[in-house]
MARLUMBA-192800 format. One record per residue: x, y, z of N, C-alpha, C in turn. Coordinates in steps of 0.1 Angstrom, whole numbers, plus 2048, in hexadecimal, padded with zeros to 3 digits. Atoms other than C-alpha are relative to their C-alpha. Layout:
BEGIN
XYZXYZXYZ/...
This chain:
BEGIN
7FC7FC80E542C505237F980C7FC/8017EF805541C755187EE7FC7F4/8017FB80E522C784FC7FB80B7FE/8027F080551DC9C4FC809806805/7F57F87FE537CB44FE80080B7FD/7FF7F5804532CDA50280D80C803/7F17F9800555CED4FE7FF80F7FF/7FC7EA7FF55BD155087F68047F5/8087FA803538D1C4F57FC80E803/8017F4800532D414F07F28057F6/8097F8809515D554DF7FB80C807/80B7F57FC502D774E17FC8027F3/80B7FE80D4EBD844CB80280F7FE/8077EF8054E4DAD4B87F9803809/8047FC7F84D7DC14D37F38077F9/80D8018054B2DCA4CE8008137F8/7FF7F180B4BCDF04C580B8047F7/7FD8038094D7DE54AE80F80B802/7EC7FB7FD4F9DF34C28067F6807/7FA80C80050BDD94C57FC7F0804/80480B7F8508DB74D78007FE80D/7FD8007F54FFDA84F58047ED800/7FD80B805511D8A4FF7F67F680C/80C80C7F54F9D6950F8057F5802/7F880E7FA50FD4951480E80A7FC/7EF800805536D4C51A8047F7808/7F980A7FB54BD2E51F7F67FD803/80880F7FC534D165238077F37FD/7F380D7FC547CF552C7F97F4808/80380E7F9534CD55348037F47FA/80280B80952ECB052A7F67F9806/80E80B7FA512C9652D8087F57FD/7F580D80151EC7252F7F37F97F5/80B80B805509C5551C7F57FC801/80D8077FB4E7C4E5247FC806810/8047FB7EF4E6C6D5417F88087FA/8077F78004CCC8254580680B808/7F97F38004D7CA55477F480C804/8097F38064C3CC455280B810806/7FA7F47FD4CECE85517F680C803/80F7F67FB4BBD0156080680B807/7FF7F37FB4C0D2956A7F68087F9/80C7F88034ABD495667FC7FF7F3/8057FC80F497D5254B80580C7F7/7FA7F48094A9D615308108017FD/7EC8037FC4CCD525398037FE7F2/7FB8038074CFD4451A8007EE7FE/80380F7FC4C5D1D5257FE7FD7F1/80780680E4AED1A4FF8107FF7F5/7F87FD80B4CBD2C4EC8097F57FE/7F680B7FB4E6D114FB7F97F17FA/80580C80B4CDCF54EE7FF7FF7F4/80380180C4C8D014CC80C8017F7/7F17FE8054EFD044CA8027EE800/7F78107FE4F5CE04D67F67F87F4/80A81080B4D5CD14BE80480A7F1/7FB8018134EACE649C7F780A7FB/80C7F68014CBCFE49A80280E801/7F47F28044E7D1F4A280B7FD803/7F1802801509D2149B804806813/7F27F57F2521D2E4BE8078077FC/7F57F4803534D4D4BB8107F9800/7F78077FB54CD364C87FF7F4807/8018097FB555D144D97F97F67F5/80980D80D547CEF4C97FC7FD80B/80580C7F7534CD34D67FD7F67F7/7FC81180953ACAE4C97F07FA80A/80780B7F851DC934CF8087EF7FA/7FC80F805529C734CD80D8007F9/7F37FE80354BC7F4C780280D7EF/8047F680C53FC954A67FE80A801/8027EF7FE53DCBB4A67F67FD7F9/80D7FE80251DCC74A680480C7F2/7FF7F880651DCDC4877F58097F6/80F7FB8034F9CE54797F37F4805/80C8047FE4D8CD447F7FA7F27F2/80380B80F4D8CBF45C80C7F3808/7FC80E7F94DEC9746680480880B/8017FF7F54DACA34898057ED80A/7FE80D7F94EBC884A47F6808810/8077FF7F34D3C9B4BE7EF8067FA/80B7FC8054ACCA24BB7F980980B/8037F27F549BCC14CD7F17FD804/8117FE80047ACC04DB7FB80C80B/8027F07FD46CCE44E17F47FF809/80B8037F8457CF54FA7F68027FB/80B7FF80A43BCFE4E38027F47F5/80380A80142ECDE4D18087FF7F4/7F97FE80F43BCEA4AD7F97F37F6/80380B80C429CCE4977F68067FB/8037F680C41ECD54797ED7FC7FE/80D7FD7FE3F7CDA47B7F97F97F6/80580680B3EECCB45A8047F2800/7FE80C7FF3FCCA64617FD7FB808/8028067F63F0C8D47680E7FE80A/7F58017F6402C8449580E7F77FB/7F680A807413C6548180980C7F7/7FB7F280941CC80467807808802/7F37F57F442EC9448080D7FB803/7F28087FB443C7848A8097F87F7/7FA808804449C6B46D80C8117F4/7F47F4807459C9145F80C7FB801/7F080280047DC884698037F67F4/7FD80B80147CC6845D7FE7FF7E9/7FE7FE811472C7643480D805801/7F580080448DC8A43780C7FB801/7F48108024A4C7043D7FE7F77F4/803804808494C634227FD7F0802/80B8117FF482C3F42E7F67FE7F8/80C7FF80946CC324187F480180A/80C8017F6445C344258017F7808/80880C7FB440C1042F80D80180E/7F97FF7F7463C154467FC809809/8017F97FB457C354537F3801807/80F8017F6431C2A45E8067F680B/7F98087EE445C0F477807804801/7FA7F97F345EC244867F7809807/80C7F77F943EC3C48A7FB7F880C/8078077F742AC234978077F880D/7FA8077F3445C144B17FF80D80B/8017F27F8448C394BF7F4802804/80E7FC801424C3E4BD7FD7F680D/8058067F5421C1F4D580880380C/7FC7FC7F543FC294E97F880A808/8097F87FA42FC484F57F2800803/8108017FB40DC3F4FC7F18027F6/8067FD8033FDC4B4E07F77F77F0/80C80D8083EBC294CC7F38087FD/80C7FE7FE3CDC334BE7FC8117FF/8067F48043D1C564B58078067F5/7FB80080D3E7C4F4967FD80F7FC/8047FB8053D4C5F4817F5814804/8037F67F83C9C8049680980F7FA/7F57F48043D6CA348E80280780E/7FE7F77F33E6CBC4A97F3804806/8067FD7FC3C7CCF4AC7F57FB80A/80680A7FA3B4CAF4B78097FE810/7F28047F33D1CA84D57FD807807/7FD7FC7F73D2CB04F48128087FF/7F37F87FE3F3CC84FF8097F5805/7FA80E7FE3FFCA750F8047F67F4/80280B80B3F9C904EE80A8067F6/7F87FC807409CAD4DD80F800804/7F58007FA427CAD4EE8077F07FE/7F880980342EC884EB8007FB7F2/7FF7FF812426C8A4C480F8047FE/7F47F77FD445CA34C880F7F5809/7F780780045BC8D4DA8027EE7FE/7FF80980C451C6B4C48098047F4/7FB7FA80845DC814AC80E8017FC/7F28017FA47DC894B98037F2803/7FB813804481C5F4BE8017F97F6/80480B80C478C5249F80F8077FA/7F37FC807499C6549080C7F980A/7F68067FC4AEC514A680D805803/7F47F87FB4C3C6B4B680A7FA806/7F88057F34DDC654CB801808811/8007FC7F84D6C7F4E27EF8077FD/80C7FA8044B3C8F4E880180E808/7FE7F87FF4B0CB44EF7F2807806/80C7F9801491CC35047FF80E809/7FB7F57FC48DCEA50A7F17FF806/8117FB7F446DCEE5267F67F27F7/80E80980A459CD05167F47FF803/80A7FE7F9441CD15307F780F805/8037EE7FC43CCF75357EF8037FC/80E7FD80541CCF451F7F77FC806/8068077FE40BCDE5307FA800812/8047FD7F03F5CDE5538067F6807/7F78017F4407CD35737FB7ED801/8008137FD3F7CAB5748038007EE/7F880780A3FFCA754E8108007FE/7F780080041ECB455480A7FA808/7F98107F6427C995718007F97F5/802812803418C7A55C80D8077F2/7F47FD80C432C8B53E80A7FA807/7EE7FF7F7451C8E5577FF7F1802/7FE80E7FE44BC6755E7FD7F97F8/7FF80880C442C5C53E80B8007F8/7F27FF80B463C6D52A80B7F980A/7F68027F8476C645488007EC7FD/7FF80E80546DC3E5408047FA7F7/80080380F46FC4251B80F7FD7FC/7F37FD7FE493C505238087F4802/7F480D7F949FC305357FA7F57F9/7FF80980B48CC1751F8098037ED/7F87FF80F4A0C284FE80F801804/7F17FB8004C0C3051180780F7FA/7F77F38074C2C52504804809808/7F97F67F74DAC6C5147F480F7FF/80B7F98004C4C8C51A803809805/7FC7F97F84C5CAC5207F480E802/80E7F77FD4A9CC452F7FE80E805/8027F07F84A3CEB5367F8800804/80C7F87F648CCF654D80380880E/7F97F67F0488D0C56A7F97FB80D/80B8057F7473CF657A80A7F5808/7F380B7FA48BCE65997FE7F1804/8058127FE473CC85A38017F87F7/80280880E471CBD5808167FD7FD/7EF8047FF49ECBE57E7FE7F5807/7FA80D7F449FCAA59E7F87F67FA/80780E7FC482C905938097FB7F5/7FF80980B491C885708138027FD/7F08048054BCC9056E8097FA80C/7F18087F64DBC8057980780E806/7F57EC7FB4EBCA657C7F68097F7/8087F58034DECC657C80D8077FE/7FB7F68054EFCE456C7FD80D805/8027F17FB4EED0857B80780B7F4/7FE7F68054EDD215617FD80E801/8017F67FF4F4D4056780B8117FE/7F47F8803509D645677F98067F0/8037F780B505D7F55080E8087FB/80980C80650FD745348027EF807/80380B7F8507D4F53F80C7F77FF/7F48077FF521D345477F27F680C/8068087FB51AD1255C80780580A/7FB7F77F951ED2357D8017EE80B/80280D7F8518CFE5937F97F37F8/802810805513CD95897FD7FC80F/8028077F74FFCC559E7FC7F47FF/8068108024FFC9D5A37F180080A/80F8057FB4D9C8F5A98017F2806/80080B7F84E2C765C47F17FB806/80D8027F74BFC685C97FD7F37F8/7FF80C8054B5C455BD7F28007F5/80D80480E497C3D59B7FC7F3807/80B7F680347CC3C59F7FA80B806/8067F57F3476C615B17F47FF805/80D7FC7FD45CC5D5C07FC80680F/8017F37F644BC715DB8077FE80D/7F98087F245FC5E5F880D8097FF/7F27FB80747EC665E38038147FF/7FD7F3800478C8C5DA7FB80880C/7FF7FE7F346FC955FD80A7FD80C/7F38027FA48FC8860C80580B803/7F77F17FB4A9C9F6208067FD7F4/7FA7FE8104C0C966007F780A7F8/8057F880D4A5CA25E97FC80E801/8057F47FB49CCBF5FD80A80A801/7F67F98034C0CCB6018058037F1/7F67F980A4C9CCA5E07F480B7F8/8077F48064A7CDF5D580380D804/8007EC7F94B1CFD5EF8118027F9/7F37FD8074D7CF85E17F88067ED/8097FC80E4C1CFC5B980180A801/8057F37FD4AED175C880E8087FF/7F47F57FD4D1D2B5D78088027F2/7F67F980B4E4D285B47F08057F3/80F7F680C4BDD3559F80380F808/8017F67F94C2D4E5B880980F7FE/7F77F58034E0D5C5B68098007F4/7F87FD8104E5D5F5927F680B7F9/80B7F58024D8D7E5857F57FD7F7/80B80580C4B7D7E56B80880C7F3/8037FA8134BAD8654680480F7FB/8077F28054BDDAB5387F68027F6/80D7FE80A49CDB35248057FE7F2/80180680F4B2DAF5058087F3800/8008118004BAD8E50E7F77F5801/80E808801496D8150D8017F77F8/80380B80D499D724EC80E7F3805/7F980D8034B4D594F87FB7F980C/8088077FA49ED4951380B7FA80B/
């Protein structure tokens, strides 16, 4: 069963010396089913962030829609999908609870509702015991699952993450990939992940996405025939090995970015 649905999506942005435009998605045409994990990944600058910040309501499309859950996405207010960025973004002056419980004022919960959906989040991800902590106190790790508590406690239906681990050094950024990947299949939430990083696609989606072409389009869809839980037996396989150098061949041959297409990531 279909729950995300991105239709002939189009955007470009004002060119950085202000003659005309250049364009960074056209036709974009996929779908995620129910409770799949999704990643999409091509060069830097394709346009991977922009295409997230379209689907979580955050910029309009020049063109094309995308329904979740059968509803066109139409701005970012009562969001049916929740974004979690690659920079940590929480707000420096509230504790970690305080962070997680932002969505959940403007939804308007009273307190006493909003300290237990905090605190069930707080225990899903690991972080008991540091309630009351601010960002600056946290680890880059601690911050990051503040960040997608966050994004849980509002009870999306889809969750949305652009590089989540990018910040973070190379063993926090395993125990992450295996902790959201858990978090994923104990909530059932459909998922959908950028990065350019190909070991991290194969360990955590059902299909990978090849974005690429200037402007960008989904140039290949690939199913992740390999069995959960990946582990090192599993992503060392001829399977897992062929479909990394297949990865590699479509990163490859899709051109990179033009310099005024930086800003769409």
């Amino acid at each position: 069963m279909e729950k995300v649905k991105v239709e002939h999506v189009s955007k470009s942005f004002t060119r950085s010396d202000g003659k005309g435009k250049t364009a960074v998605l056209e036709d974009v045409t996929f779908t995620v089913d129910d409770g799949e994990i999704a990643s999409i990944i091509g060069p830097t600058g394709c346009g991977k962030s922009t295409l997230l910040r379209i689907m979580a309501g955050i910029a309009p499309p020049d063109s094309g829609r995308i329904t979740v859950g059968g509803k066109e996405v139409v701005s970012s207010a009562n969001p049916a999908s929740a974004i979690v960025f690659q920079a940590f973004n929480l707000f420096p002056w509230r504790t970690a609870q305080k962070n997680i419980e932002f969505g959940l004022e403007a939804k308007g919960l009273p307190p006493a509702e909003r300290e237990k959906a905090a605190q069930h989040f707080i225990d899903l991800v690991g972080l008991k015991g540091y309630e009351k902590y601010h960002p600056h106190e946290l680890s880059g790790g601690m911050q990051q699952r503040v960040g997608l508590a966050r994004a849980l406690a509002i009870e999306p239906e889809v969750i949305l993450l652009d590089e989540p681990f990018s910040s973070v050094d190379m063993l926090t950024r395993e125990s992450l990939q295996h902790e959201v990947l858990q978090i994923l299949k104990k909530t059932k939430k459909t998922a959908v992940f950028v990065t350019h990083n190909i070991d991290e696609a194969i360990f955590l989606s059902h299909r990978i996405l090849s974005l690429g072409g200037k402007p960008a389009t989904i140039k290949e869809v690939f199913d992740v025939d390999l069995p959960y839980p990946r582990d090192d037996g599993v992503m060392v396989s001829q399977k897992a090995l062929t479909l990394k150098s297949d990865l590699k061949r479509a990163l490859l041959s899709s051109p990179q970015a033009q310099p005024e297409e930086a800003g769409a990531a």
